[in-house]
C-alpha positions as CSV (number, residue, x, y, z in Angstrom):
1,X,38.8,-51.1,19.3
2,X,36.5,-49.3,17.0
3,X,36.0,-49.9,13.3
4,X,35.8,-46.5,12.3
5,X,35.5,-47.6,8.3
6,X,32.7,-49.4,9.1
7,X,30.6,-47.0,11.4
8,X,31.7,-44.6,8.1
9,X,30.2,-47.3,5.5
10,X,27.0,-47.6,7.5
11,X,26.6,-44.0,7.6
12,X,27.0,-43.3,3.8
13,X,24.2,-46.1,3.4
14,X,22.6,-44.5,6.0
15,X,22.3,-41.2,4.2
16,X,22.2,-42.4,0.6
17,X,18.4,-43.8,2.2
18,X,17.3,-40.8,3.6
19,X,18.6,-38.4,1.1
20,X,18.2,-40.1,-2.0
21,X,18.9,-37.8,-5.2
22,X,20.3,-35.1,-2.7
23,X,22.3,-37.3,-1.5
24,X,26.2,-37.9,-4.2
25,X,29.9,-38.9,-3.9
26,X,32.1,-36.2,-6.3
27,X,35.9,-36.3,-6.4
28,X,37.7,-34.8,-4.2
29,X,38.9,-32.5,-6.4
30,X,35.9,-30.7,-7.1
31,X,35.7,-30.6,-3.1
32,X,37.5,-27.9,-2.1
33,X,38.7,-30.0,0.5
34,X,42.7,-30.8,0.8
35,X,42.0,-34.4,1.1
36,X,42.0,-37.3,-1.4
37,X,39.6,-39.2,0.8
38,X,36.3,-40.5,-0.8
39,X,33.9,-36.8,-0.7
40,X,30.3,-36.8,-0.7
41,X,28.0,-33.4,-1.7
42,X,24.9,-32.9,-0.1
43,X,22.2,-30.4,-1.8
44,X,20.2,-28.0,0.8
45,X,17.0,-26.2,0.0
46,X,15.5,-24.0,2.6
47,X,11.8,-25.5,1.8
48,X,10.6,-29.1,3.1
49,X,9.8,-31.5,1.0
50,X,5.9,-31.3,1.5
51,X,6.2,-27.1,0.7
52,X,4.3,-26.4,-2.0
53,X,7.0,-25.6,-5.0
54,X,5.0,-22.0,-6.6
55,X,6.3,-20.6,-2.8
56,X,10.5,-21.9,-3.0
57,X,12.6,-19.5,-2.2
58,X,15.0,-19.6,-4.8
59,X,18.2,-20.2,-2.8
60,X,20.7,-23.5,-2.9
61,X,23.3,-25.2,-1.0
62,X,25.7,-27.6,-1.5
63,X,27.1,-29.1,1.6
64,X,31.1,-31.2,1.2
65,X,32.2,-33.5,3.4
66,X,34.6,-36.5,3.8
67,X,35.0,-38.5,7.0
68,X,38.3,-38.3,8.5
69,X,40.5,-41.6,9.3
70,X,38.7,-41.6,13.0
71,X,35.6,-40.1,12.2
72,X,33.5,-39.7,14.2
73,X,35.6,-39.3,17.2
74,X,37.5,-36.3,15.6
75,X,35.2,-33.9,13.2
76,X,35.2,-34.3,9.0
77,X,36.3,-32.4,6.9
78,X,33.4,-29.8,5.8
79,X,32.9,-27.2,3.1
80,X,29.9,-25.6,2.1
81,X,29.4,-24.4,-1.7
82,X,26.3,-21.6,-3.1
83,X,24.5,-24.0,-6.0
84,X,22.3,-20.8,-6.2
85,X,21.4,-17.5,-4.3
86,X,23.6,-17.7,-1.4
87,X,26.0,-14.8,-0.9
88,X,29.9,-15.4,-0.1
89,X,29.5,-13.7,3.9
90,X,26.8,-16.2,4.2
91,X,28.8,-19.4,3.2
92,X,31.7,-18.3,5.8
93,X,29.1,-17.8,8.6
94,X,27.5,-21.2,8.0
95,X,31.0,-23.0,7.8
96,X,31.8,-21.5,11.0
97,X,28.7,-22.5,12.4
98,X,28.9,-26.1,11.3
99,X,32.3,-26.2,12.3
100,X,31.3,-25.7,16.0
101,X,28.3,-27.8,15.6
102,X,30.4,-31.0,14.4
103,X,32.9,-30.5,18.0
104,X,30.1,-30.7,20.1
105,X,28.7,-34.0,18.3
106,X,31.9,-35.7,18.5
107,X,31.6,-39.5,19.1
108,X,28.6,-40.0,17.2
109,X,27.5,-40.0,13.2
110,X,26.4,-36.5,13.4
111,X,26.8,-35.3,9.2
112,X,22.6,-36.0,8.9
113,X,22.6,-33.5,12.3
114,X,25.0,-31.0,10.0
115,X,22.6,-31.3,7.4
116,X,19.3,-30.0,9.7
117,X,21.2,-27.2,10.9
118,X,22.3,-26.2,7.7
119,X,18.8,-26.5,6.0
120,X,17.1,-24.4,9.5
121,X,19.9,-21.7,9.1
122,X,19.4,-21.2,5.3
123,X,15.0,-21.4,5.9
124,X,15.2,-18.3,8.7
125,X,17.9,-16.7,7.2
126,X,16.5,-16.4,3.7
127,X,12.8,-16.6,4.8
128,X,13.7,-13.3,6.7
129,X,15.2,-11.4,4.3
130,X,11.9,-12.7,1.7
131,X,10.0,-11.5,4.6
132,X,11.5,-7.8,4.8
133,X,11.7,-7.3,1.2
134,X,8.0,-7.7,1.5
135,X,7.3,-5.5,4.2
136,X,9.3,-3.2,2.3
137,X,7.6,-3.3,-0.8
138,X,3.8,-2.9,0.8
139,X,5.2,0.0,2.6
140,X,6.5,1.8,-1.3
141,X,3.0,0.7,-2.2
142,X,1.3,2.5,0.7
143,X,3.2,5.3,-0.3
144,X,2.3,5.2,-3.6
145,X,-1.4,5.8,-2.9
146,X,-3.2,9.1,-3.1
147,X,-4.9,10.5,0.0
148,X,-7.8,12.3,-0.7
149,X,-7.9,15.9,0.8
150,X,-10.8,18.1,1.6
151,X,-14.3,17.7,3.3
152,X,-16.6,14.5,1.4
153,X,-19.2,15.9,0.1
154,X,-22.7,14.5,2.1
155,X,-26.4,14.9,0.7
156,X,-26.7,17.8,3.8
157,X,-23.3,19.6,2.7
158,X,-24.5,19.7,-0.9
159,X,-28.2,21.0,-0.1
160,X,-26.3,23.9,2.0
161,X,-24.0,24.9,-0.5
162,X,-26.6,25.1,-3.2
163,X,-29.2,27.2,-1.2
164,X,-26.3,28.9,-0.2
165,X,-25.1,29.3,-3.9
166,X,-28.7,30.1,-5.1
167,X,-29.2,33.1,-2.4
168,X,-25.7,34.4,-3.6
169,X,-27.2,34.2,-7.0
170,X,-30.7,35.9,-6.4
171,X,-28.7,38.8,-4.7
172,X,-26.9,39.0,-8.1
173,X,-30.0,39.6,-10.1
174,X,-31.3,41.7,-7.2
175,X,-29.1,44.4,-8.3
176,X,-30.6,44.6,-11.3
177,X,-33.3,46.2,-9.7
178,X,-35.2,50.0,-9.6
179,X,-34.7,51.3,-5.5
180,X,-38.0,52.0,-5.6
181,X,-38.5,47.6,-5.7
182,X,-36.0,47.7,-2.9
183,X,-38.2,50.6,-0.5
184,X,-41.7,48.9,-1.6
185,X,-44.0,47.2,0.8
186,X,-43.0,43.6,2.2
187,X,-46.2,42.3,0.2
188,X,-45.6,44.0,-3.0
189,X,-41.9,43.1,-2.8
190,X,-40.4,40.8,-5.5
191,X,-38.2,38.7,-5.5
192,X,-34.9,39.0,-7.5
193,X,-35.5,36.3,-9.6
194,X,-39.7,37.1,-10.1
195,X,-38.3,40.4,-11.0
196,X,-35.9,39.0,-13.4
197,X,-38.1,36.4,-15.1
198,X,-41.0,39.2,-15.4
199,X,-39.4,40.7,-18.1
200,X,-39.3,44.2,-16.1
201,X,-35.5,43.8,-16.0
202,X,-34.9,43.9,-19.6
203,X,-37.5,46.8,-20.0
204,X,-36.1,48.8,-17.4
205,X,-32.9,48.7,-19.1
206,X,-33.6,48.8,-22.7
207,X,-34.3,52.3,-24.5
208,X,-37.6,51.9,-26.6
209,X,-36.3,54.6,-29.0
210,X,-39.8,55.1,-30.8
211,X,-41.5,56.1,-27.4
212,X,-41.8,60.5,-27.1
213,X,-43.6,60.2,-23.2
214,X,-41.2,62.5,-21.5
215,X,-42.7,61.7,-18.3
216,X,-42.1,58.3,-17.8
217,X,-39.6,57.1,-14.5
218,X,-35.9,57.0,-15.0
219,X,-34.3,54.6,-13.2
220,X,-31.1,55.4,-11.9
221,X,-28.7,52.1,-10.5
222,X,-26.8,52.7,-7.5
223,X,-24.2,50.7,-6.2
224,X,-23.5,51.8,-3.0
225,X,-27.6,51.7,-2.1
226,X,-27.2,47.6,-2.9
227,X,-24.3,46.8,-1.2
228,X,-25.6,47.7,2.0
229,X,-28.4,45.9,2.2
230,X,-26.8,42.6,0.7
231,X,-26.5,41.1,3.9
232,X,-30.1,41.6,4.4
233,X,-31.5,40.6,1.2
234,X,-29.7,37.1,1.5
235,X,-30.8,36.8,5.0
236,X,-34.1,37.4,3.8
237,X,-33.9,35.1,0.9
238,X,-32.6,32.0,2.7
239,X,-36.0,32.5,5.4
240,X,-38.9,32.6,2.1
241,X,-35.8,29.5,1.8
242,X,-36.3,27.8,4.5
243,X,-40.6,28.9,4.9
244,X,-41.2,27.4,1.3
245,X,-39.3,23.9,2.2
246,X,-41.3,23.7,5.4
247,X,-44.5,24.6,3.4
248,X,-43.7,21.9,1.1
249,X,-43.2,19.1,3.2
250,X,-46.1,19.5,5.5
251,X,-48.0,19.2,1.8
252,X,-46.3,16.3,1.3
């Protein structure tokens, strides 16, 4: 005939050992069980023992049992408590769960086996959601970046736009000058900005009140004489360019 008190006392030994502070007997009234057998409350953290503490997840469980009068060949009574974090669905799940797990073990002491399931459900099920609420906060940050738009800007991108920008620029001042600068000789040609820093710019435009020669050149500006030959002028502007860098560096 089996002792069922006893194999119940050598299991509460049992786990008082191996739990240790986790490990108390409560009254039965603050069991939630409808029993006024001894009840015993078990507290569950998702994180082993060796886990470093700075990465706990902050969840608790308190699992209630009390053996019934032929435990362990008919289940105990079980209920399962949130000390902190655990939500209500949760609880009802893992009851259910235990529940099952404690009719297949019947015939053995199997609340230390209750207490590993418990502990591996609450580890992936609240390791998972820690998990996703990370994913989902680098994926905010992500979004939170700015994408830069546009071409870089390179050493060889610059140089272009600057020649290109300088030409442009030449072309400007080139309009500044007499048509007869424009028709002259290729040799006797200047260029806009020679012409500009000679000082013939300003003179061809200012009126030297005090002089009486009658016969001296007026120069008449037409727009329409430039604009065709704009094209030309900066094409000819970026070769003396390109003839004065390759001048340069066979120098060098």
């Amino acid at each position: 005939m089996t002792d069922y008190g006893q194999e119940q006392e050598m299991e509460i030994e049992a786990l008082e050992a191996i739990l240790m502070d986790e490990f108390k007997e409560i009254h039965s009234s603050e069991s939630g069980l409808n029993t006024s057998n001894r009840c015993f409350l078990i507290t569950i953290s998702p994180q082993d023992d060796d886990t470093d503490e700075s990465t706990d997840i902050p969840v608790q469980l308190g699992l209630v049992f009390s053996h019934t009068e032929k435990y362990p060949d008919e289940p105990p009574l079980l209920n399962v408590k949130s000390i902190r974090g655990i939500q209500v669905d949760d609880l009802k799940t893992l009851k259910e769960k235990l529940e099952q797990e404690a009719s297949e073990n019947l015939g053995m002491a199997m609340v230390y086996t209750l207490v590993t399931s418990a502990k591996e459900w609450l580890s992936e099920r609240y390791s998972q959601d820690t998990s996703n609420e990370d994913i989902e906060n680098e994926e905010a940050a992500k979004d939170d970046v700015i994408v830069p738009h546009g071409e870089p800007v390179t050493v060889e991108t610059f140089l272009a736009w600057r020649e290109r920008f300088e030409a442009e620029l030449a072309l400007e001042r080139a309009k500044l000058m007499p048509e007869s600068a424009l028709t002259a000789p290729k040799e006797k040609k200047l260029t806009g900005r020679l012409w500009y820093e000679s000082g013939k710019a300003k003179g061809a435009i200012a009126v030297n009140e005090g002089s009486d020669v009658e016969d001296e050149e007026e120069i008449d500006f037409d727009d329409d004489d430039f604009e065709d030959d704009e094209e030309d002028m900066l094409e000819h502007y970026l070769a003396e360019k390109s003839d004065s860098s390759h001048s340069s560096r066979k120098a060098a």
